[in-house]
C-alpha positions as CSV (number, residue, x, y, z in Angstrom):
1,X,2.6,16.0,5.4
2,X,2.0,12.5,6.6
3,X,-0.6,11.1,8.7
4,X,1.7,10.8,11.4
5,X,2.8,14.1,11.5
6,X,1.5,17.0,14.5
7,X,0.7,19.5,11.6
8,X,-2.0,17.0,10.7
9,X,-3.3,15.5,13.6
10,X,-3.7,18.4,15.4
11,X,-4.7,21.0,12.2
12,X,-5.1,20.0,9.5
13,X,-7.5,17.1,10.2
14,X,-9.8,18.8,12.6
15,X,-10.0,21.9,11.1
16,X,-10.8,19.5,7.5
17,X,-13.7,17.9,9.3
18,X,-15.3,20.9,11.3
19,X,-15.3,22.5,7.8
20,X,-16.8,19.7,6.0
21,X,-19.3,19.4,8.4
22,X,-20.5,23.0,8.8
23,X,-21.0,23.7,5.8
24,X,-24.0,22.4,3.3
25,X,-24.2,18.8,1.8
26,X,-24.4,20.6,-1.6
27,X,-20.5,21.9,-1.0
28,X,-19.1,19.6,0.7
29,X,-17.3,17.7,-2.5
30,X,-16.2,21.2,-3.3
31,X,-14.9,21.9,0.3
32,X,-13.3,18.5,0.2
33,X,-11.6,19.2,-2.6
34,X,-10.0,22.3,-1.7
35,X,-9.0,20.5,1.5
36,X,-7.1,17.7,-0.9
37,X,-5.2,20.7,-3.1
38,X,-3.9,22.0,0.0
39,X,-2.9,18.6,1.4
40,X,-1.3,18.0,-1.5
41,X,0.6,21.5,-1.7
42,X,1.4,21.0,1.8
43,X,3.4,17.5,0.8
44,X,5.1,18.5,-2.6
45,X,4.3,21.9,-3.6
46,X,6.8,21.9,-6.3
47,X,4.4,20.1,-8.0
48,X,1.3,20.9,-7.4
49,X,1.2,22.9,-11.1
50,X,2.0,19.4,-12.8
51,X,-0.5,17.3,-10.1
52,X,-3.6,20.0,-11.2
53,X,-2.9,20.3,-15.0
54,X,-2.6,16.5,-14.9
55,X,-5.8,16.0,-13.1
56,X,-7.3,18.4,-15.5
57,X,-6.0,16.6,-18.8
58,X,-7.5,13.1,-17.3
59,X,-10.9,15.2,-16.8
60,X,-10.9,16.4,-20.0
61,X,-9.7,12.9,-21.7
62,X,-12.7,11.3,-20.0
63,X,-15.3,13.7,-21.1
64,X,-14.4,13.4,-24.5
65,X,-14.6,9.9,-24.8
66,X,-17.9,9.8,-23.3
67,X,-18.8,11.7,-25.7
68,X,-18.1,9.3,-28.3
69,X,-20.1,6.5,-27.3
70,X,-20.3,5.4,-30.9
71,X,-17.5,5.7,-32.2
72,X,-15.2,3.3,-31.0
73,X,-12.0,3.7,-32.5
74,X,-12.0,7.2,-31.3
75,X,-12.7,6.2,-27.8
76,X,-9.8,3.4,-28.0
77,X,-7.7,6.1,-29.7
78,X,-8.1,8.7,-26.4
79,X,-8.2,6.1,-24.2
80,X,-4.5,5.7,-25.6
81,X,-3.7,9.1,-25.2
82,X,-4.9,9.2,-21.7
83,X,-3.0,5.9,-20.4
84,X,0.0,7.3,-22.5
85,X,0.1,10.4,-21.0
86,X,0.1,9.5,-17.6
87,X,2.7,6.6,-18.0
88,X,5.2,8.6,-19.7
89,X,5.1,11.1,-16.6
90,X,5.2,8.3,-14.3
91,X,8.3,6.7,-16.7
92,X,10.2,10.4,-16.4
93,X,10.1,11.1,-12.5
94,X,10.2,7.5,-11.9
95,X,12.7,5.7,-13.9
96,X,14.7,8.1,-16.3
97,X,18.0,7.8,-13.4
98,X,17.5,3.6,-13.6
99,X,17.6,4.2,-17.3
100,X,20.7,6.8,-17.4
101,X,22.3,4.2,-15.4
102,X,21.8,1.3,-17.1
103,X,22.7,2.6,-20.6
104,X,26.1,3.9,-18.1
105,X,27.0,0.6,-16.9
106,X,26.3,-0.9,-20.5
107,X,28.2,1.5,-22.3
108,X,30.9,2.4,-19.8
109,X,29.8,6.0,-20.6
110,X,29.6,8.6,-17.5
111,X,26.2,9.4,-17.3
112,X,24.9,12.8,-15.5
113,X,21.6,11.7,-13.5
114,X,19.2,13.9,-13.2
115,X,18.1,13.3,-9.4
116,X,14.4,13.9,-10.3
117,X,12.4,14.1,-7.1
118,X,9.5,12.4,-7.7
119,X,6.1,13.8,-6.6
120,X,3.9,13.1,-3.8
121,X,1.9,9.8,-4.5
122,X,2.8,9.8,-8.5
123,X,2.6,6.1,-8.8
124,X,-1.3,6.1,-6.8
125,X,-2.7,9.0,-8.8
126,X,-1.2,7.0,-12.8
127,X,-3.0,4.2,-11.7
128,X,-6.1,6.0,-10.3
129,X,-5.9,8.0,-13.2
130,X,-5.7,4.7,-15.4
131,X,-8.5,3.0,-14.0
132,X,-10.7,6.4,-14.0
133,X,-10.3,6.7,-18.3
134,X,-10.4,2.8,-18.9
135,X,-13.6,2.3,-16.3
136,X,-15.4,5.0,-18.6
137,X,-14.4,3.7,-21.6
138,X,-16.0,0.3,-20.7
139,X,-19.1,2.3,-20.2
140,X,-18.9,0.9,-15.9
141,X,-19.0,4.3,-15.1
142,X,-19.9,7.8,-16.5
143,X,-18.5,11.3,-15.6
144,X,-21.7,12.6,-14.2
145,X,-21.9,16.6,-12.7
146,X,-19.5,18.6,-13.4
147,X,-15.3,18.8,-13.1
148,X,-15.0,18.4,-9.3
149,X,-16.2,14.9,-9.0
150,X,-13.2,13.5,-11.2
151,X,-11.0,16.0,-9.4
152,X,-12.0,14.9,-6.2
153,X,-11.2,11.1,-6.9
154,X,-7.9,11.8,-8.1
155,X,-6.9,14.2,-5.3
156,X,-8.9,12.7,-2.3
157,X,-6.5,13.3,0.8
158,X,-6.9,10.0,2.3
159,X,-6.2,8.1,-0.1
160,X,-2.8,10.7,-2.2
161,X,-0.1,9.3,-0.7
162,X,-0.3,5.2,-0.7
163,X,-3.9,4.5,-1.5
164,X,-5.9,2.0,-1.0
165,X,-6.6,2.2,-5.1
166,X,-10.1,2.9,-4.9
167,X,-12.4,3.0,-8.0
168,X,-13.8,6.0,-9.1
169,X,-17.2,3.7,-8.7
170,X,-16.5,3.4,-4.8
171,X,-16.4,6.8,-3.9
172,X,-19.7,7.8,-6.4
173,X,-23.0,7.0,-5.0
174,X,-25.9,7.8,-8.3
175,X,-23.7,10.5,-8.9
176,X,-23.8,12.0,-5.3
177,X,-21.8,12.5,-2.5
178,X,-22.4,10.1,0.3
179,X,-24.5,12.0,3.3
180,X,-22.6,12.0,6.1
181,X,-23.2,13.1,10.0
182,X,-21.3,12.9,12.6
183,X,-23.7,13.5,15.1
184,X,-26.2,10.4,13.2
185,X,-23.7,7.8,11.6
186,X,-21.8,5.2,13.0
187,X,-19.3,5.7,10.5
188,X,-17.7,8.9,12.4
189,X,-16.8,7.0,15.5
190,X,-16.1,3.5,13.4
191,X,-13.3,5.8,11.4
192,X,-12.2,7.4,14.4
193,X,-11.3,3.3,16.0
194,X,-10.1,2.5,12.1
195,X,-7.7,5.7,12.3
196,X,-6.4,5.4,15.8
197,X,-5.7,1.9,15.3
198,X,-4.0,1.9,12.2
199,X,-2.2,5.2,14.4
200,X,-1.2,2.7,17.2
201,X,0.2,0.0,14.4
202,X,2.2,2.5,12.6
203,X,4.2,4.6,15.7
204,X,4.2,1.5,18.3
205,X,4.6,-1.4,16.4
206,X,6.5,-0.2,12.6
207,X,8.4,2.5,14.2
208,X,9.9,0.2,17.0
209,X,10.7,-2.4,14.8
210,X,12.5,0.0,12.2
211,X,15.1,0.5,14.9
212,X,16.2,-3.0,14.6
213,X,16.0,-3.1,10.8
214,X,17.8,0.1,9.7
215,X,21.1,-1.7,11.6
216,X,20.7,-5.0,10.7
217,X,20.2,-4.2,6.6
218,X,23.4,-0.9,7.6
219,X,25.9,-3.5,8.8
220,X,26.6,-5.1,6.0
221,X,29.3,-8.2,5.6
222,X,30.0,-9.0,9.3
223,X,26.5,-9.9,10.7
224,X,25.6,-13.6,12.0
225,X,23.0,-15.9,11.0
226,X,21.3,-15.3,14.0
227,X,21.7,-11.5,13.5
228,X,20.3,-11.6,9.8
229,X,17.7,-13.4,10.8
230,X,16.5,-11.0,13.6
231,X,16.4,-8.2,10.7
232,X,14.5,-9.9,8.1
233,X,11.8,-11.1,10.4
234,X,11.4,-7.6,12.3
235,X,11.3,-6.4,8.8
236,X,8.4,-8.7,7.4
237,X,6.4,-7.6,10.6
238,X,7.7,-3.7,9.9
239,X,6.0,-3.5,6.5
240,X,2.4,-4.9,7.8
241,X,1.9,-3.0,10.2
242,X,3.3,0.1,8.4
243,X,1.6,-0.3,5.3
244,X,-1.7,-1.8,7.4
245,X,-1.5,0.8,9.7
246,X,-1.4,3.3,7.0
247,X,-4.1,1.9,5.2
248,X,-5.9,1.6,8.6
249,X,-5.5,5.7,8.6
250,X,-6.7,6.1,5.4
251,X,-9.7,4.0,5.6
252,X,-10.8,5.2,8.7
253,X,-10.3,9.0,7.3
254,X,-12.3,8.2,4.4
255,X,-15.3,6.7,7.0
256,X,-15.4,10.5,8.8
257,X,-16.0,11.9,5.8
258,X,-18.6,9.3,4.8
259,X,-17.2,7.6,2.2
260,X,-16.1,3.6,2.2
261,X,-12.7,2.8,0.6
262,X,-12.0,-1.0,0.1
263,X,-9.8,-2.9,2.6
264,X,-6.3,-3.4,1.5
265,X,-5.2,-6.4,3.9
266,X,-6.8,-9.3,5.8
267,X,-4.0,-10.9,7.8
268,X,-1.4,-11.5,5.1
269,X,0.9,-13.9,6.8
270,X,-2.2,-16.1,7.5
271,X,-2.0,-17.4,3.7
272,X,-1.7,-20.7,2.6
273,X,-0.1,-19.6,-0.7
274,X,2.2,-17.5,-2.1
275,X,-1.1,-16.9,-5.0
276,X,-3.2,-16.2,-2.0
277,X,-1.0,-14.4,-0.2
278,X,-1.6,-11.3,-2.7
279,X,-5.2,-11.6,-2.1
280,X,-5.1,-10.8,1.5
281,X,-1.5,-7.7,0.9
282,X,-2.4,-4.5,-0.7
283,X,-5.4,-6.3,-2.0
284,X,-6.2,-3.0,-3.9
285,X,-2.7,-3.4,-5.8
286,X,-3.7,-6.9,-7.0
287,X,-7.1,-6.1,-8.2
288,X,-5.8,-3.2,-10.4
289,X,-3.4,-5.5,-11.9
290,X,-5.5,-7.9,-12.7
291,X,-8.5,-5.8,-14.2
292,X,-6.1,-3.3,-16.1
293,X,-3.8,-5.4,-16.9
294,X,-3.5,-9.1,-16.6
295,X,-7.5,-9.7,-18.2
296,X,-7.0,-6.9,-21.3
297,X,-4.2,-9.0,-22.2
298,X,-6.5,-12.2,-22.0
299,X,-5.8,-13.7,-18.6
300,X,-6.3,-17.1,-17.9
301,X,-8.5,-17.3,-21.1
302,X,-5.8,-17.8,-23.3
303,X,-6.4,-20.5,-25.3
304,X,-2.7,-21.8,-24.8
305,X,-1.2,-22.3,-21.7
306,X,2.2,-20.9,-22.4
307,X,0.0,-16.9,-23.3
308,X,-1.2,-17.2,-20.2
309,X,2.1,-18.1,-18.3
310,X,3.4,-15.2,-20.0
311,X,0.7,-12.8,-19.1
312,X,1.2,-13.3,-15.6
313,X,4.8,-12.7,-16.0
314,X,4.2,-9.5,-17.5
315,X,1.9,-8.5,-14.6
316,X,4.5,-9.5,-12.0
317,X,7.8,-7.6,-13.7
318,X,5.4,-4.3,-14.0
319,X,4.3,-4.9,-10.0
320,X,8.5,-5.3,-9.8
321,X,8.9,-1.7,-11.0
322,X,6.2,-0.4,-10.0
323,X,7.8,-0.2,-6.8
324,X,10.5,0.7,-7.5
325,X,13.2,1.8,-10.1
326,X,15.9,-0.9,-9.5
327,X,17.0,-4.1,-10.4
328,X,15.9,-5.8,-6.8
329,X,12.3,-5.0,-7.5
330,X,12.4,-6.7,-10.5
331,X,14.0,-9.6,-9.2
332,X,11.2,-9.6,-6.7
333,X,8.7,-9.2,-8.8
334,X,9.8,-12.3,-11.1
335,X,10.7,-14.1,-8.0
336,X,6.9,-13.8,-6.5
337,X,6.1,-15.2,-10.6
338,X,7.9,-17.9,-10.6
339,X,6.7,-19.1,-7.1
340,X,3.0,-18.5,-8.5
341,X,4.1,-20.3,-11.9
342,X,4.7,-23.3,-9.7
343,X,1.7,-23.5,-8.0
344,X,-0.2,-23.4,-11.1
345,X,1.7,-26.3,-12.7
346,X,1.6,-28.5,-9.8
347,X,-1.3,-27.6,-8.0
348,X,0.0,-26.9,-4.8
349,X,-1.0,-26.8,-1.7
350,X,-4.7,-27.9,-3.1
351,X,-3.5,-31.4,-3.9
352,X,-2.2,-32.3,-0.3
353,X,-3.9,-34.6,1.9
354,X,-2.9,-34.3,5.0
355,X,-3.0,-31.4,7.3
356,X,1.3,-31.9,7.8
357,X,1.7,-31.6,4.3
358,X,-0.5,-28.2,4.5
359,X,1.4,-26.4,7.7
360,X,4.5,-27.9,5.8
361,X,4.2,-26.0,2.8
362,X,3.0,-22.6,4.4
363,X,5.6,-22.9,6.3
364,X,7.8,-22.7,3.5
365,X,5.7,-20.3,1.8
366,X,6.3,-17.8,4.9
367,X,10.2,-18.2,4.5
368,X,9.6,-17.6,0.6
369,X,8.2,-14.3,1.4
370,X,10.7,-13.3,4.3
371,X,13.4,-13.7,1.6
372,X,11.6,-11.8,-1.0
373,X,11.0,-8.7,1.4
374,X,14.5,-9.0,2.5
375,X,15.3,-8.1,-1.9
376,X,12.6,-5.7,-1.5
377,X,14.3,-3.8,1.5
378,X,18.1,-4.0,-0.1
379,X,19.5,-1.4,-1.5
380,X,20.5,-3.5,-4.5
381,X,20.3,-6.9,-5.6
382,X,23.5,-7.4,-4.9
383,X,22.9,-6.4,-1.2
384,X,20.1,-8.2,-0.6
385,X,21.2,-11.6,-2.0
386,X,24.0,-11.2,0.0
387,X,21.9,-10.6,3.2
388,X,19.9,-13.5,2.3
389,X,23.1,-16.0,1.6
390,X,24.3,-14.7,5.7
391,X,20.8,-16.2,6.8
392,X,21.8,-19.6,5.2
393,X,25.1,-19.9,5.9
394,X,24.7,-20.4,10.0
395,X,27.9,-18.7,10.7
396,X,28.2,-17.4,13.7
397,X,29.9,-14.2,15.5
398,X,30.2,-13.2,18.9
399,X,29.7,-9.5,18.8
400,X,26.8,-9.9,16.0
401,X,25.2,-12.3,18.1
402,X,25.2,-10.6,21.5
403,X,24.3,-7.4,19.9
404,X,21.3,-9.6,18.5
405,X,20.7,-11.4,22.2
406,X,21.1,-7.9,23.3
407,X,18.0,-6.5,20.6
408,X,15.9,-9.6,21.1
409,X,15.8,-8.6,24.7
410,X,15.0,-5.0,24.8
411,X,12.0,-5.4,21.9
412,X,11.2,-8.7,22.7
413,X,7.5,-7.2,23.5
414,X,7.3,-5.3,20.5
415,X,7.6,-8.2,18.7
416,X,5.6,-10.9,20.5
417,X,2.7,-8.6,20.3
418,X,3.6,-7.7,16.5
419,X,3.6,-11.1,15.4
420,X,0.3,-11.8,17.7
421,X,-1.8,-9.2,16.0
422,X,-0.7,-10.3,12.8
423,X,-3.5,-12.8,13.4
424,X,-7.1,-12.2,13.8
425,X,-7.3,-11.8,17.6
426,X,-9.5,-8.8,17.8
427,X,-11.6,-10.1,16.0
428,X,-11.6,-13.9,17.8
429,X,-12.4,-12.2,20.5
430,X,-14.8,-9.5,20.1
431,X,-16.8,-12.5,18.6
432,X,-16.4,-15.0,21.3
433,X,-17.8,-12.2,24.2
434,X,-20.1,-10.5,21.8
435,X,-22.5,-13.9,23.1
436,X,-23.3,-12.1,25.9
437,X,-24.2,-8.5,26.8
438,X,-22.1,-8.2,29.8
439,X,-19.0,-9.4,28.0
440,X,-19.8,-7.4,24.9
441,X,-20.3,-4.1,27.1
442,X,-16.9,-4.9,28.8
443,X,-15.5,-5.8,26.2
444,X,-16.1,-2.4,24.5
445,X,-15.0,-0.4,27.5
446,X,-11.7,-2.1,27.6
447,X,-11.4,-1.0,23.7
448,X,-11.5,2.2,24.4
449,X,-9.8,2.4,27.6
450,X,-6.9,0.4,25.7
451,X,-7.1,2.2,22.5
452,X,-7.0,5.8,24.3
453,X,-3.8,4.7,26.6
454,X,-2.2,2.8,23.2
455,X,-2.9,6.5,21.3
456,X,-1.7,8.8,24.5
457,X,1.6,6.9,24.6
458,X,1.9,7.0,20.5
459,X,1.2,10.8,20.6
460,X,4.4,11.1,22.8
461,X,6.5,9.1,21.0
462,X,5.8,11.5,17.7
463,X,5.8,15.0,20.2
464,X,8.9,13.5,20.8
465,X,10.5,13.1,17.3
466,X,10.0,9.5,16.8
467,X,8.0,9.3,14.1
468,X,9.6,7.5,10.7
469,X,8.0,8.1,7.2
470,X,5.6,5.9,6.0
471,X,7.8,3.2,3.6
472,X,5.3,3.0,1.0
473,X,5.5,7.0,0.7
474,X,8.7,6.2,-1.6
475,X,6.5,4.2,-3.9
């Protein structure tokens, strides 16, 4: 059940806050909870057995190395357990069909895959789960009250599917769940603006632009340069405002219920780097990495420089296949190293002068990325270096490029407002009339005038079937 979906905006989600709000403060963690196991049935019922006994296990794994606050090899020893036990789930659904065929093509053997379907969110919930058993055995956070709070911050609806990766820490406040009132707090109606925006991203903006990607990455040999490159840069601006507007949902869903998730992107393809480029997309993601990952093997402390070089590398082929189980991810993985390799040895763009040498390289930072999203949105490496070799070849063909005249036209709106609000606009604006109370009113009122027409027209294109699945669900 996606955000996106009727079954949720019109059921599930009301009925989820007019229960959570009648009923007392004391059970509303329990009420939300309940509402999360039937999301999560609703989505991938199959395994909802293996989601709860999982969940359980972590619980469990987390209590008992509180409990031995001074004994530390135990406590390293479970905290093994628990990050091996929730890998090796992740490794079977995951990546045992990349595996079976590898060792195929290797061995020339045939090889029966298993065609494993993987369950709903499984790659969110390892590393939630992660991050839950290592933050308590660092002591930054104790499993206070009883069984549901741990539960509920592995299982919390908004956040299931394709995060953000909160911390268990974010969503506890002393131990309590955060009050909340709709008819008192500014976070109801800030969450309702965060939800139908991310809404309006998702269905007019991704959706739309998916129709121009799914047949430029389908056609395959014959396209023209001009062609390819209409694909990959409807592409790049697909995946923000999909992911965005998805994390725009979830946040704001989080917010009705009174609780704060962290932000997962500030204006991406603002950056200046390709290093800071993964501080401003899926911020969450990057964080994880680096505080579960990338520091526990030393980081930057390393005392030589070569450790260091190959910690990061580590970090960036398991951010490769965490995506996905296939060879392109892990090209793109060690493709987004390598650029941040560079940077680090030559100290680029911090050692430019002047401002042409600056919009120079971001410029060529930005094509770096649209060539690593093209490998992330292949099929196979194969395919996608292939896609990537028609966007430098300038070749041209007469049907590809009147088909992509023809395109360009009839979204040409869709994408000039796409790649508009994939800079801070709102936001330039709400500050430059917030000076004055009669702009600042009227400003508002257009909002919500805007917003409500923007969510009216979304609402029809889903009633009437267009509505895509969200493209980090697969992840």
């Amino acid at each position: 059940m996606a955000y996106t979906d009727i079954l949720f905006l019109f059921l599930f989600l009301p009925i989820s806050l007019l229960l959570y709000y009648i009923c007392k403060e004391r059970l509303r963690k329990y009420v939300l909870l309940a509402l999360s196991i039937v999301f999560y049935a609703c989505g991938s019922f199959a395994h909802l057995a293996l989601v709860l006994v999982s969940v359980g296990i972590n619980i469990l794994l987390g209590r008992a190395m509180d409990g031995q606050r001074e004994r530390a090899a135990l406590k390293k020893g479970i905290l093994g357990i628990g990050v091996l036990y929730n890998v090796s789930i992740l490794l079977y659904y995951k990546y045992t069909d990349f595996l079976l065929l590898t060792v195929g093509r290797v061995t020339g053997a045939d090889v029966a895959l298993k065609n494993l379907i993987l369950p709903m969110g499984l790659s969110f919930l390892t590393f939630r789960a992660i991050s839950y058993l290592a933050d308590i055995y660092h002591g930054s956070i104790a499993p206070r009250g009883n069984m549901a709070d741990g539960a509920l911050y592995l299982l919390f609806f908004p956040q299931i599917q394709s995060g953000p990766l909160a911390r268990y820490s974010d969503m506890q406040a002393d131990g309590e769940a955060p009050r909340a009132d709709f008819l008192k707090t500014e976070g109801f109606s800030e969450g309702c603006y965060r939800f139908i925006t991310g809404f309006n991203k998702k269905i007019l903006l991704a959706n739309t632009l998916s129709n121009i990607t799914s047949e430029t990455f389908a056609v395959g040999a014959r396209m023209s340069t001009a062609y390819a490159w209409l694909g990959a840069v409807c592409y790049s601006l697909q995946l923000y405002f999909d992911f965005s507007g998805y994390s725009d949902m979830a946040i704001g869903v989080g917010m009705m219920l009174g609780y704060r998730c962290p932000e997962n992107f500030r204006y991406p393809y603002m950056t200046e780097s390709v290093s800071r480029f993964w501080r401003r997309w899926h911020i969450t993601l990057g964080a994880w990495f680096r505080d579960y990952v990338y520091i526990p093997l030393g980081g930057s402390r390393a005392k030589k420089r070569s450790r260091c070089y190959l910690n990061l590398l580590a970090v960036w082929a398991l951010t490769g296949l965490w995506h996905g189980a296939s060879w392109n991810f892990l090209f793109w993985g060690l493709g987004y190293f390598l650029a941040i390799w560079f940077e680090r040895v030559t100290g680029w763009p911090e050692k430019f002068r002047s401002k042409a040498g600056k919009c120079l390289y971001r410029a060529g930072v930005l094509l770096f990325i649209n060539f690593q999203w093209v490998i992330f949105r292949a099929e196979g490496l194969r395919e996608g270096l292939r896609y990537i070799r028609n966007m430098l070849r300038f070749a041209a063909d007469p049907l590809a490029d009147a088909r992509a005249m023809f395109l360009l036209r009839d979204y040409l709106a869709f994408i000039l407002a796409a790649v508009i609000f994939c800079f801070p606009v709102v936001p330039w604006l709400e500050k430059c009339l917030a000076r004055r109370k009669a702009t600042a009113a009227a400003w508002e009122m257009a909002v919500v005038l805007v917003n409500g027409f923007l969510l009216v027209w979304a609402v029809s294109f889903v009633v009437a079937g267009r509505n895509d699945p969200f493209v980090y669900a697969n992840f």
